[in-house]
N, C-alpha and C positions, 0 to 999 in steps of 0.2 A: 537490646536494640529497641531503641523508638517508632514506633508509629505514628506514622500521621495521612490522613488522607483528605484529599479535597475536590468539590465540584465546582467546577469554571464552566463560565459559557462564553464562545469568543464569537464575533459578527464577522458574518463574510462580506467582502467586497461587492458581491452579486450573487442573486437568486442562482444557485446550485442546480441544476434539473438536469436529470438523468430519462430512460423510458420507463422509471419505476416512480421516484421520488420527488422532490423538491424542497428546498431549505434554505433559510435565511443565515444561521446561524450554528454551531455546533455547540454541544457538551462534553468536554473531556473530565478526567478524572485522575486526578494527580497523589501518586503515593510518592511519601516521605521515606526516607531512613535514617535514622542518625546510629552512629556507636563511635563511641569514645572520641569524638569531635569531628566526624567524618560521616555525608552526609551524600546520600545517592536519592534519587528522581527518578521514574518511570511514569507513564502515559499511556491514558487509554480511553477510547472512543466506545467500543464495544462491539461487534462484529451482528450487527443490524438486520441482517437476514435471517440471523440465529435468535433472535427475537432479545438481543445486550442492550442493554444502556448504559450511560456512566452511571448513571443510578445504580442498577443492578449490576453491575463490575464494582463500585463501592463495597456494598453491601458483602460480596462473594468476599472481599477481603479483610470486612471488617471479623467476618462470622473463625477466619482465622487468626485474628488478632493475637491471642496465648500463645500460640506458637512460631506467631512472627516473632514477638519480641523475646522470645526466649532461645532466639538463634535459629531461625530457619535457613537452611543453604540453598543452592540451586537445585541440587542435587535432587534433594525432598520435597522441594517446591512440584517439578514433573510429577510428582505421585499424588498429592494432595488437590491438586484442582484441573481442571480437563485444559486442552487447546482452546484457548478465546483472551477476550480483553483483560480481566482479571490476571492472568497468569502471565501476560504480557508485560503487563502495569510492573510485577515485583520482581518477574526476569530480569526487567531492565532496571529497575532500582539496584537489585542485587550487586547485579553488572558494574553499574556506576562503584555503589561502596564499597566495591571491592578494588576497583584503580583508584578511591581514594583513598582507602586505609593500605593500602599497599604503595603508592604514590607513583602511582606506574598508571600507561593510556590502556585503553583500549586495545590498541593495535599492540601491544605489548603483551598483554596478555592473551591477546586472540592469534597471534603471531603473521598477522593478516597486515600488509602494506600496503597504507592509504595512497589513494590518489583521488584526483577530480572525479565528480559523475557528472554525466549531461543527464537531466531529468527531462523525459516529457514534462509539457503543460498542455492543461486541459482546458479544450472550448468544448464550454454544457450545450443543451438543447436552445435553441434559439427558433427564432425568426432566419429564415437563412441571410436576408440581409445584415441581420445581429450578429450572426456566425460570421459571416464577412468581415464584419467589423472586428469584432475581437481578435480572427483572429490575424488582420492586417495589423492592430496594432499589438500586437504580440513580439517582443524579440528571438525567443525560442525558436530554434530548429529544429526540434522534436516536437510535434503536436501530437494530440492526444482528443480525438472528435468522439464526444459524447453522442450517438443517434438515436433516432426509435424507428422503428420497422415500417411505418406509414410515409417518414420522411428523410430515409437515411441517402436518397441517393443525390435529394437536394443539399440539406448537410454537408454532405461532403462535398460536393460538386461546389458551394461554397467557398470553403474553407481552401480547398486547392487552388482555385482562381485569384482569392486574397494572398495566398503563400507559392507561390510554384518550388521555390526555393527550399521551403520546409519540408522534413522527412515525416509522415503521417500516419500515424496507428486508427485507428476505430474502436471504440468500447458501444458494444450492442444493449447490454448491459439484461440480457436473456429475455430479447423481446422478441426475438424471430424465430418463423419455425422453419424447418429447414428448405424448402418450397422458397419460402423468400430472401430466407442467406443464398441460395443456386441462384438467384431471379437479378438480386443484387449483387456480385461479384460479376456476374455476366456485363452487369455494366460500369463496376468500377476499375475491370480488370489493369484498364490502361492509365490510372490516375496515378500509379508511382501507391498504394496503401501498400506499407509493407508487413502488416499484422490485423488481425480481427480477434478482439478480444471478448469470449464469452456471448457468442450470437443467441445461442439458443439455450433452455431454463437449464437450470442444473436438474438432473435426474430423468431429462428429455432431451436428449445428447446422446440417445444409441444411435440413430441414425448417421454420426459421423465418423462412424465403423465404415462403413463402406464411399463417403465420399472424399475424394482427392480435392481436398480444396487448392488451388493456383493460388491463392494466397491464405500465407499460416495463419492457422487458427490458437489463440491463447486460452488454456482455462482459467479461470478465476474462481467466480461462484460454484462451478464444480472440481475445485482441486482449497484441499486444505491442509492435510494432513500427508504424512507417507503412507496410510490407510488407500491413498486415495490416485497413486502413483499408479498402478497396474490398469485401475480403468480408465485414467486419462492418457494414456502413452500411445493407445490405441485411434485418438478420435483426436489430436490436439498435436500439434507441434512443439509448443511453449506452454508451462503452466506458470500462476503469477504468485508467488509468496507473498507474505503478509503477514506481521508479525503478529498481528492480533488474530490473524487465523491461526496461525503454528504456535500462539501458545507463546509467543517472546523469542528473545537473538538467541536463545542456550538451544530453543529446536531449531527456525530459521537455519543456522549456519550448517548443523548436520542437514538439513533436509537437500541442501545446492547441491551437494554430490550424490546424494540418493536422485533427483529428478535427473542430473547430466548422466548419471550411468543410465537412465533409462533411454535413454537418447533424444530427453527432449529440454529445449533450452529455458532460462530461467529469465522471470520479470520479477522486479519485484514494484511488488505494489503498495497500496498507502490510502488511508483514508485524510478529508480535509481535517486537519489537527494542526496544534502546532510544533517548532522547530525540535522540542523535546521526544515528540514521538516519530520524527525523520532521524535524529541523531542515529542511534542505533539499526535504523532500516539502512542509512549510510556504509554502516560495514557491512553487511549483509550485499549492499549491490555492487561492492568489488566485485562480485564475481558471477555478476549477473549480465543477460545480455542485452536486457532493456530497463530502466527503471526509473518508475513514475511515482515520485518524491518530492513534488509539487506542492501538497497540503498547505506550509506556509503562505505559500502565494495567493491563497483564495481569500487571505485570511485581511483584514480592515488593520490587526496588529498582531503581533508574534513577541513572542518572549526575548527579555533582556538578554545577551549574547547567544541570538540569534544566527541559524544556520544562514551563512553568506553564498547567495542566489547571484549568479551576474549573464545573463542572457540564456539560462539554463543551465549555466554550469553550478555544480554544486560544491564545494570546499570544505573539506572534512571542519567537524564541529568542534569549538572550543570547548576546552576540558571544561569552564567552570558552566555552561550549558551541561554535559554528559561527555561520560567518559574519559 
């Protein structure tokens, strides 16, 4: 088997801003496969909090190169490198060359049947007038309002006047403590949000042991692994997968029924990337009960047979894109 791996940098449409970050542009990290004329793709951003790059997800991959090309499976892949973007990057490649050299989809081998996703899309931090705007011109019925703790209740107050129409999540994105996630629901309670995604930091989230929040709370940044199921089932309604959290779609798909047996429902989530690293979050959110799979659309351009986007709806990916 061949290797080959490569760093891209793709421009966004608009300054990105969150209550943490800010960014013009992203860096993926694209691994190859070839064997016997058959040729799989996987994508990787890096999982940013954990302190990844594409840089450093490169590197994690290059450093097993010997035993890529001498026939690594999925199998052995899980043992040799932890949960993160790296292992993401060659699950999916794996993935791919394995429904090309067998000439069979995805859904064939995952015995998983495709249908449409409606994806949130995401309006960042703004000016709340700028919030207004984006997100009146928005076609999406699922929004997706990026806040920060100083100014979430204009934010959203916002974005729901420009959309009344629209269904609306919040991503806090672990800026609040919990004094002000109480402070703030008290006065959005009536604005139709049907999720709050990640208010408070990861590892400062005991406090949601004991409150009832009127509107579901989602983990994110404190949910990664199945490691990680027993202490968010308690404080969380929804936890958000990620492939480049869980490591790729080979953990992704078991981890759905490990979070639903625990009684809490499934997002799947996504970094801005593009259409090559939504492919496979696509199977993954059949069975998901919210999923924000947007990445493309921040993006100024997206790769050659491109995941097809039409008001939010999302349309299983052509094979010669993945899978």
């Amino acid at each position: 088997m061949k290797l080959t791996t490569a760093l891209e940098t793709w421009e966004l449409k608009r300054t990105f801003r969150t209550s943490r970050r800010s960014f013009d542009h992203v860096e993926t990290m694209m691994v190859t496969l070839e064997k016997d004329g058959a040729r799989g793709r996987g994508e990787a951003v890096g999982v940013n909090y954990r302190g990844e790059t594409a840089k450093s997800v490169q590197g994690q991959i290059e450093q097993l190169r010997d035993k890529i090309e001498t026939g690594l499976s999925r199998e052995e892949l899980q043992d040799l490198l932890p949960p993160g973007g790296a292992r993401n990057a060659l699950d999916c490649a794996l993935w791919d060359i394995e429904c090309k050299d067998k000439s069979q989809t995805i859904w064939a081998l995952t015995g998983i049947k495709p249908s449409p996703v409606t994806t949130a899309y995401t309006v960042v931090i703004d000016e709340p007038h700028r919030m207004y705007e984006a997100a009146g011109a928005a076609p999406e019925m699922l929004l997706k309002i990026k806040v920060s703790a100083d100014g979430a209740f204009d934010q959203i107050t916002a974005v729901r006047e420009a959309r009344p129409d629209a269904r609306l999540i919040v991503d806090g994105n672990q800026d609040f403590t919990l004094d002000q996630l109480k402070a703030l629901i008290a006065r959005i309670e009536k604005l139709g949000i049907e999720m709050i995604e990640q208010p408070l930091a990861a590892g400062a989230d005991d406090g949601l042991s004991d409150y009832a929040s009127p509107i579901p709370l989602c983990a994110d940044e404190s949910f990664h692994t199945e490691a990680d199921i027993a202490k968010v089932s308690g404080r969380y309604r929804y936890a958000s997968i990620k492939l480049e959290k869980a490591g790729g779609l080979t953990n992704a798909l078991s981890l759905i029924g490990k979070v639903e047996d625990a009684g809490l429902g499934v997002m799947i989530g996504c970094w801005a990337a593009t259409s090559l690293s939504m492919a496979p979050a696509f199977v993954v959110a059949q069975g998901a009960a919210y999923a924000d799979i947007d990445g493309p659309l921040l993006l100024k351009q997206d790769r050659p047979d491109a995941m097809e986007y039409r008001k939010g709806i999302v349309n299983p990916p052509h094979r010669r894109l993945w899978g």
